[in-house]
N, C-alpha and C positions, 0 to 999 in steps of 0.2 A: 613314026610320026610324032611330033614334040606336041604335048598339050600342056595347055599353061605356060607360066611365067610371064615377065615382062611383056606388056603392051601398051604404044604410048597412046594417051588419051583414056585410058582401060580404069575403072574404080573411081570411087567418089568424086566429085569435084567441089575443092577450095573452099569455105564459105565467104562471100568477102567482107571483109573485116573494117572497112571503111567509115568512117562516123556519118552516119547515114537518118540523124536524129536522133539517136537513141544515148541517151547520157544516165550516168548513176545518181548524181542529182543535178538543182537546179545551178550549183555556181558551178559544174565541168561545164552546164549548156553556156553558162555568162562566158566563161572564157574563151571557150571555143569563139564563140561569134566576136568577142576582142580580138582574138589572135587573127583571125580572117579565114579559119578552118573549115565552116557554115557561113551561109547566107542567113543576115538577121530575119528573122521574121517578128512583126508588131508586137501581137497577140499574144505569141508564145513565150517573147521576151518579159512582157512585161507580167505574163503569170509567172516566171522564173522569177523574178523580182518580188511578187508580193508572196511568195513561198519559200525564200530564201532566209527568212529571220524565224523561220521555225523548221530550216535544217541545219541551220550553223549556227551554231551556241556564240554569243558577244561574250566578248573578253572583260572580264572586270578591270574595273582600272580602280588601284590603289588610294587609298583616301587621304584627302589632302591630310588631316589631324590625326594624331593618335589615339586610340579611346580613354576613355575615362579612366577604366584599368590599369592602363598603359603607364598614363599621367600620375594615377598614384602612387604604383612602383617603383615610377623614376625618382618621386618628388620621394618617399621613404629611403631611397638609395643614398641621393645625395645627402639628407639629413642624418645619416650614419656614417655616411662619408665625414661632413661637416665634422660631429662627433668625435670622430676618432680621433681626427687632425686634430683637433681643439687639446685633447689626451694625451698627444705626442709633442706638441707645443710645453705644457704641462710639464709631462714628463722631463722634457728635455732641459726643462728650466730645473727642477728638485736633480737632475743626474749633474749639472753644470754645479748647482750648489753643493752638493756632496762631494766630489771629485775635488774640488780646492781646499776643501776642509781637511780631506786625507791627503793630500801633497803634501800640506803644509806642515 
């Protein structure tokens, strides 16, 4: 006589897995109730709402100006810039002078 094995209906059954209220935070509860996945409820919505800005970090948004730092790197940059050109300008005129002197 066989004992054991296979029998259907036999050992644990399922847990069901269904969103049954139970969310990781408050914005899976906001979507779900968007998507139409839950039925809203008032209360709970609106405690998902006033809980929501201290589990999801705001994204900074970049500053309209550059800082002061910024400003006076740039503004030393160009003025080295400015500089050099001014040197090469220069220069270019004494190489132009010299080069006809020895041609000639």
């Amino acid at each position: 006589m066989a004992r054991g094995g296979y029998r259907p209906g036999s050992g644990r059954k399922k847990k069901d897995r269904t969103p049954d209220g139970k969310f990781e935070n408050a914005m899976a509860y906001l979507r779900a109730v968007v998507c139409g996945k839950i039925a809203p409820d008032a209360l709970r919505a609106a405690a998902a709402k006033a809980i929501l800005p201290y589990e999801v970090p705001k994204g900074r948004t970049k500053p309209e100006s550059p800082s002061p730092k910024t400003l006076r790197k740039k503004e030393s940059q160009s003025i080295e810039k400015d500089k050099i050109l001014e040197f090469e300008r220069k220069a270019a005129v004494i190489r132009a002078k010299y080069a006809k002197k020895g041609e000639k």
